[in-house]
N, C-alpha and C positions, 0 to 999 in steps of 0.2 A: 468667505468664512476664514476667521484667523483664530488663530489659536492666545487666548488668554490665560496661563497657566495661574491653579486657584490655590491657597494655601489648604493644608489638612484641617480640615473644622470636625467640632464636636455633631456628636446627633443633639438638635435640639431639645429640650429639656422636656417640651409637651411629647412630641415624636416617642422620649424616649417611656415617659411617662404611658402612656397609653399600649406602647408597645411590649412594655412588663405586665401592664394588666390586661392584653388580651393572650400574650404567650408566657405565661408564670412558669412552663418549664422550658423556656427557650423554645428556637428551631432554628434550622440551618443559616438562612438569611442573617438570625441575630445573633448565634454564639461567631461566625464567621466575623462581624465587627467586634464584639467584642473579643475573640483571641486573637488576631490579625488587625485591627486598624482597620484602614483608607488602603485597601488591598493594591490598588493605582493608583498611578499617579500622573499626573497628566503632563509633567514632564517630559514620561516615558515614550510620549508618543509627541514630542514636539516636531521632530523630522516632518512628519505626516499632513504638518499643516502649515499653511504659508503664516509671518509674522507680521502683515499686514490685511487689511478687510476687517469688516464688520463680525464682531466679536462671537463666535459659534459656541457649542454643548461640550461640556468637559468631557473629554476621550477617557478619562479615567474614570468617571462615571458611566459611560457605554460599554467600556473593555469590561466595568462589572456587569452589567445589565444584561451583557452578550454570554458570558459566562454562566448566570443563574440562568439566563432563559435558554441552553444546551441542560443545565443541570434539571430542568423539570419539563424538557421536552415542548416548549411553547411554540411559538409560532412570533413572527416582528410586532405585528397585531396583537397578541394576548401578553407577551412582553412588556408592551406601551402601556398597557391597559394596566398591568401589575405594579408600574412605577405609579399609575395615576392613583388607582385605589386600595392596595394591598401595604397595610401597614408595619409588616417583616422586609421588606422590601426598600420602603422610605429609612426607614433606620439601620440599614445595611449601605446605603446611600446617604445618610446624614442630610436627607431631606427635612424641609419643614412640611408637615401633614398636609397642607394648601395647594403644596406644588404642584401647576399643573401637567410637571414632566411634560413628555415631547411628541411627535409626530412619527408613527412607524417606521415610515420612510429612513428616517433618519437612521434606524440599524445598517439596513443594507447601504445606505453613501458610507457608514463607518468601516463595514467588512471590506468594502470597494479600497477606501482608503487604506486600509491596513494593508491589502496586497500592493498594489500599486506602489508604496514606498518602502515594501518588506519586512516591514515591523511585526506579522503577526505570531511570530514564535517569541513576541516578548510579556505574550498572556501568559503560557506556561511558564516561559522562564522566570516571572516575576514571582508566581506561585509558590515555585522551586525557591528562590530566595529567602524566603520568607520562613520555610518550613527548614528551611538550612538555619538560618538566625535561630528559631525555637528549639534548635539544637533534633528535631526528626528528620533529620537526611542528612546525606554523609557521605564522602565521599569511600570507595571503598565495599566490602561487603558482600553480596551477593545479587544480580540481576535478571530477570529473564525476559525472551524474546518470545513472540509468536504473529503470527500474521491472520487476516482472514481477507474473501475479496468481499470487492463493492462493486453493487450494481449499478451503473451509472442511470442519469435519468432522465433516459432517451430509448426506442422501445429497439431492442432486439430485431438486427435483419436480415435476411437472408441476402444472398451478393445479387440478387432480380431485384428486389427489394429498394437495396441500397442504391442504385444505379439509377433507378428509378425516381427515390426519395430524394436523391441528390442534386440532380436534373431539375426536379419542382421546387425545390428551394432557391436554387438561383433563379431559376423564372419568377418564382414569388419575392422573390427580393428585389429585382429589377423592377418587377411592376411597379412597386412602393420606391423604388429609388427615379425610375426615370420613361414614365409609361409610356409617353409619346415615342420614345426611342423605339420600346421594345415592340409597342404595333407595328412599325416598318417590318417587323423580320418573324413574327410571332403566326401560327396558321390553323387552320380550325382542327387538325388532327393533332398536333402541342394540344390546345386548350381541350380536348376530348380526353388524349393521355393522360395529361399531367395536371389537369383542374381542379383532383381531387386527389387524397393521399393514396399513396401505392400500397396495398396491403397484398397480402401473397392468395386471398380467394379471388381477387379482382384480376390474377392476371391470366389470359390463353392457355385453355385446359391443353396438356399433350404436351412431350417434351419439344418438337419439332417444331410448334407453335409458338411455345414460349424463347425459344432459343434464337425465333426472327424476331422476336417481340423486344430481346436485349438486345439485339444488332441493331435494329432499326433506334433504341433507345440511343445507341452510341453515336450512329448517326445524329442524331439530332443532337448530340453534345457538342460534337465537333463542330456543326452547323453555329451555334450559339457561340461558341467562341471564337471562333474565324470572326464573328459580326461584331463580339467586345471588341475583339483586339484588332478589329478593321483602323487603319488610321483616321477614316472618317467618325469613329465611333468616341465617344466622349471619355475620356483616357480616367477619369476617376471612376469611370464603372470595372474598373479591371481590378480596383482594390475595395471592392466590396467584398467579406469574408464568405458570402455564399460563391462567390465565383470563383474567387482562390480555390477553396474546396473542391468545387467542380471540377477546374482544370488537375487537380495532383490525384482525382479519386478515378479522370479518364487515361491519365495518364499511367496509376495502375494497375486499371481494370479492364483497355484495350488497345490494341495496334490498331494501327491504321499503315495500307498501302495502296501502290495502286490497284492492290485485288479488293479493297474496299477494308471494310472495319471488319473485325473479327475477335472473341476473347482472347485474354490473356489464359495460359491454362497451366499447370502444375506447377513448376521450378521458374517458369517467368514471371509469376505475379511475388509483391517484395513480403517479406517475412512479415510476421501477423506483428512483429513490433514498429512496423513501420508505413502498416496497412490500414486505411480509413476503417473506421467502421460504423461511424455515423457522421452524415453530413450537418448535424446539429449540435456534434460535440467532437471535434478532432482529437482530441486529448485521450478519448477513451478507445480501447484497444480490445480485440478479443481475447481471453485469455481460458486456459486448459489446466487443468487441476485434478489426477487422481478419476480421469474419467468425466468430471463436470466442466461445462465449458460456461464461462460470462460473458458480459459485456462490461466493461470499466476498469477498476483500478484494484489495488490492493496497499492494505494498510498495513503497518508494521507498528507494533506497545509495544515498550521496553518499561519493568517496574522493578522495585526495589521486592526484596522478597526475605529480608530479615526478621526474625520473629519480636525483638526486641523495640522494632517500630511500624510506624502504619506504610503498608502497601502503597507507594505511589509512583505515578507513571512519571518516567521520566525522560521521554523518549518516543518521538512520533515520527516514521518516515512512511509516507507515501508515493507511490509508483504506480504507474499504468500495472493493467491487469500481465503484461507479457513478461516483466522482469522477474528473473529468477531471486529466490530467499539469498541466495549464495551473495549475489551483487550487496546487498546491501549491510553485508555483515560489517566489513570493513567503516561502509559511513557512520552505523553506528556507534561504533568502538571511539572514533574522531566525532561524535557530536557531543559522545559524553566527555570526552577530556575536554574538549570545549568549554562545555558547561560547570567543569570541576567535579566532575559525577562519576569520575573512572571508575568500575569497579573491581574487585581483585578474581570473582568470579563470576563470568557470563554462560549462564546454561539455556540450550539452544537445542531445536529440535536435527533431526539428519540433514533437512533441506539446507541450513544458513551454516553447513560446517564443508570443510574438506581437508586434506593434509597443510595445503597451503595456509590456508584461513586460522591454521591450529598457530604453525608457526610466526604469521603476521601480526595475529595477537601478542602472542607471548615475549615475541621479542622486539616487536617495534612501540607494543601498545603496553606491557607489562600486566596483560589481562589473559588468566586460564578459561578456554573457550575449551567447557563442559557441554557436548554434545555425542552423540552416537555416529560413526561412519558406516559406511557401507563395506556388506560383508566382504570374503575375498570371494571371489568368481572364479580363482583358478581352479577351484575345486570342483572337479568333474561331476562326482556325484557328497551325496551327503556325509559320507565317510572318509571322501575323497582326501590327498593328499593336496592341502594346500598350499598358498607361498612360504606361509611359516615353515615347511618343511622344508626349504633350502637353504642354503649356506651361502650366501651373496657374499661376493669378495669386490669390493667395489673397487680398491685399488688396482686388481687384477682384469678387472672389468670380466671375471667369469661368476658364474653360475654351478656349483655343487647338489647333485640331487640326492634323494635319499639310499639310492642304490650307489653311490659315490662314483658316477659318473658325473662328469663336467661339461660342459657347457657348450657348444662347436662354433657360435657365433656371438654379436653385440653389439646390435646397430643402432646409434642415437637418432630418433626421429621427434617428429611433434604433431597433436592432435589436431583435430581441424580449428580448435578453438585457440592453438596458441602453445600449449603445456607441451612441454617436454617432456618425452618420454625416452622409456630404452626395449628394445626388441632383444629376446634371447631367446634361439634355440638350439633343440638336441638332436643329434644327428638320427635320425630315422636306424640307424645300423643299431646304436647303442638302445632305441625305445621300442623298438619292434619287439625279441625274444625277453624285454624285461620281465621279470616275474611278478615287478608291483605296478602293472603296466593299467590294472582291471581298476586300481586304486589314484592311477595318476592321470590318464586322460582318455576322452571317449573320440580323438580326432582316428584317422583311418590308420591303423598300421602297417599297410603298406606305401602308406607317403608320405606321412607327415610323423614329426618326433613331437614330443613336450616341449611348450613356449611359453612363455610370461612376457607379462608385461608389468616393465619397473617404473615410479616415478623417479626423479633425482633422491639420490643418500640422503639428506634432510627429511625430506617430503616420506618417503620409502621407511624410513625406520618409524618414527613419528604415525605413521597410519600402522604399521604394523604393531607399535605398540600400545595403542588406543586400541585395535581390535582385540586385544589379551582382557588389557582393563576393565571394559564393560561387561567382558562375562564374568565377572567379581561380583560378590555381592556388595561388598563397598561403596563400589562406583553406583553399583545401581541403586545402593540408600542415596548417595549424594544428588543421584540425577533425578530422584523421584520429585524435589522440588519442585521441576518444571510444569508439573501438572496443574500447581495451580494458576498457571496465566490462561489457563482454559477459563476459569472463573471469572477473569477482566475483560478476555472476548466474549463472553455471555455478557458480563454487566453493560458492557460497551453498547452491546447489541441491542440490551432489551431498554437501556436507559436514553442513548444516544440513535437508536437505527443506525447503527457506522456501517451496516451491510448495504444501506442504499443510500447514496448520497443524493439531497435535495438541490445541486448544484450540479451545473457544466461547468465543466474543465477542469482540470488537475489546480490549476492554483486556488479557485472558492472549493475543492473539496480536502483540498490541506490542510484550510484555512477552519474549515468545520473539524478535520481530524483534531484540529490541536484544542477547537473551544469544548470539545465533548471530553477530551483525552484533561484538561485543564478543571471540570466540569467534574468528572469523575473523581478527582483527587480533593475536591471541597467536601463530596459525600463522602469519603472516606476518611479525611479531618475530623468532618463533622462524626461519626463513627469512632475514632478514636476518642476524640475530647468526650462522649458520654460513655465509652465502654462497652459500647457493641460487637461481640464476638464475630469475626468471619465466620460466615455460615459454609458449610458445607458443602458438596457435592448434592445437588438436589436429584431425591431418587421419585421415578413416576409412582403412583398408587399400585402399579402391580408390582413393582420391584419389592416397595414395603410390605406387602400381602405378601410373598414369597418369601422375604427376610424374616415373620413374624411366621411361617409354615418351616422356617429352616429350609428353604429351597434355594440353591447358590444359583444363582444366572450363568 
């Protein structure tokens, strides 16, 4: 397949003809050609395809088809079907009505392609182009972030489970890659284990039971791979992905010595960012939130939030489920100046902020990161005497408290993650008979005095004074904006499913983030161009029954 780039053509005259008298008030498909053109261009995507071979389907014409079929929720199959006989569709595509459009198929080798040569953040950014020339986007203004995760789509396991399923999958895979091999070495207690999927009611009632049932599981991992990676053994079965898997999921799931195999257990097995969690999707990761725990990734919208134009996303970063909001604040700040998207304000929930991240904006990125920090902790009790109560002399490198005693030490150290910090404290003599002692800390007063913990003078004022701020009511008119990207991860959710991706692996569900994230912002075009109010906060039927009783929630 080569690429033949096609010049921008008219919708055909019949096409267009038929397509006015079946939709006389428009619809999305046909105001989108007509306020935007030939949305791609097949240009766009020449990288992607080689310039020799038998002459393939315009990429501009798929990169739309992929887009509307995220915007109405379709399937590759009902997609194909909507090129062939949906006549909003053909004239958003400057089809002639005859066309017999293409073979399903042919979405997924496009998605395929699009990753494989890294083209696919040039749906959205083309998008974004366009609506920048119409003069509705801008660099500048006001933006907000918010995240939610995603379920991967592979089933949830327990670590029996996984050990198990992971085991069976290389066996199944071998089978189909090289059968006669694996009967040399394969025995009737394997095909009894692992013949059929490992579900956690199939395994040895009793914890004692189940506990030789994974030993014995490991065993036979080791067994299996000593036989790949025997020299006798045919060296391309060692890079089949089920067995790579195999080998890095035994490796941090158990030892092996000469007291035989045994689990790995607390502090030895590797942190859950870097620990299998399905041998079906390496990519996805367990992840913890507020008490709920997943399996997959988690998404990141970033949208414009100016009242004077329409909502659009302009900003999509995806991470396994482990990465904290904080990591990625930064990338985003650097995708938008990229894209010439800076904006002068980024409002942000507590997770993607901290002192540092305040400062990194402001002075490397020229962007105020509007978000809420965490409260001060020095405060003993609720009334308590917090940091604000001191008088920090940082050239002195002492510490003033509110009884005007000073400070008796000030050791610079750093956290386990890296940050620099400073330890200060008070001499047990001077905090023991204090009289604001019930107000300043609840540690023992017979051995320990008043301590803090400082970040760097930058860092340290900077959070100090964002903590004053927020309790304004100013700031908190300003910050009240962020509520509405709650509205986008609903839309996201109920238009796109972005909470469960129909894809393995991090790059096809990136690849979906951006066509739903791309998807999103045609419905909201298409919402501006007729004058469709954003709707609201949607409240359930009792909330309105209680609103209509005068009963506050």
């Amino acid at each position: 397949m080569s690429l033949r780039p096609q010049p921008a053509r008219d919708v055909p005259e019949e096409t267009a003809r038929i397509a006015r008298a079946a939709f006389p008030k428009g619809c999305l498909a046909i105001r989108l050609r007509n306020e935007l053109g030939q949305v791609f261009t097949d240009d766009q995507f020449a990288q992607a395809f080689p310039a020799r071979g038998g002459p393939g389907l315009s990429p501009g014409e798929l990169a739309l088809v992929a887009v509307l079929q995220f915007a109405e929720g379709l399937t590759d199959r009902q997609a194909a079907d909507a090129v062939r006989g949906r006549i909003d569709w053909k004239y958003a595509l400057a089809l002639e009505l005859s066309d017999p459009g293409f073979d399903f198929s042919v979405l997924s080798e496009f998605r395929d392609r699009l990753i494989s040569h890294a083209v696919e953040e040039q749906l959205l950014q083309t998008l974004l182009e366009h609506c920048t020339r119409l003069g509705l986007l801008r660099a500048g203004g006001r933006q907000r972030t918010d995240a939610t995760h995603v379920i991967a789509a592979v089933r949830t396991l327990n670590r029996m489970e996984f050990v198990g399923e992971t085991l069976r999958c290389a066996l199944e895979a071998l089978a189909v890659a090289d059968p006669a091999w694996l009967a040399s070495i394969v025995t009737t207690e394997w095909i009894s284990r692992y013949g059929s999927r490992v579900d956690n009611y199939r395994l040895p009632k009793g914890e004692d039971a189940r506990q030789r049932w994974a030993l014995a599981v490991g065993a036979d991992g080791f067994t299996l791979l000593e036989a790949v990676y025997h020299p006798d053994a045919p060296a391309w079965l060692r890079q089949l992905p089920a067995v790579q898997v195999l080998r890095i999921a035994w490796i941090q799931q158990y030892h092996r010595s000469e007291k035989g195999v045994r689990w790995r257990e607390g502090k030895d097995l590797p942190p859950a960012a870097r620990r299998l969690s399905s041998p079906y999707d390496p990519d996805a990761h367990y992840g913890l939130k507020r008490g709920a725990g997943w399996c997959g990734y988690k998404v990141h919208l970033s949208e414009t939030c100016d009242a004077d134009a329409p909502h659009l996303i302009t900003g999509v970063v995806t991470t396994d489920a482990t990465v904290p909001d904080a990591q990625v604040t930064d990338q985003i700040h650097t995708d938008q100046i990229r894209r010439g998207l800076r904006p002068d304000v980024h409002v942000v929930d507590a997770g993607y902020i901290s002192a540092t991240l305040i400062l990194t904006a402001r002075d490397v990125h020229a962007i105020e990161l509007l978000g809420p920090v965490g409260l001060d902790t020095h405060a003993s009790v609720s009334d308590g005497m917090g940091q604000e109560a001191f008088a920090i002399d940082w050239g002195a490198r002492a510490v003033t408290c509110p009884a005007g005693v000073t400070s008796v030490s000030w050791s610079d150290q750093h956290k386990p993650n890296g940050t620099p910090i400073s330890r200060v404290h008070f001499a047990i003599a001077d905090c023991g008979p204090c009289p604001l002692r019930a107000a300043c800390t609840r540690a023992d007063g017979h051995k320990w005095g008043r301590s803090l913990t400082l970040l760097p003078a930058a860092q340290q004022q900077i959070l100090d004074r964002r903590r004053h701020e927020q309790q304004t009511d100013g700031w908190k008119a300003r910050y009240a904006v962020r509520a509405g990207v709650e509205g986008t991860i609903s839309q996201a959710v109920r238009t796109g499913n972005i909470r469960r991706t129909r894809y393995l692996g991090l790059p096809k569900t990136r690849l979906a983030h951006l066509l739903t994230a791309t998807a999103l912002n045609l419905i909201r075009l298409d919402a501006w161009w007729t004058g469709t109010p954003i709707r609201g906060t949607r409240k359930s039927h009792l909330e309105r029954l209680g609103a209509d009783l005068g009963m506050a929630a």
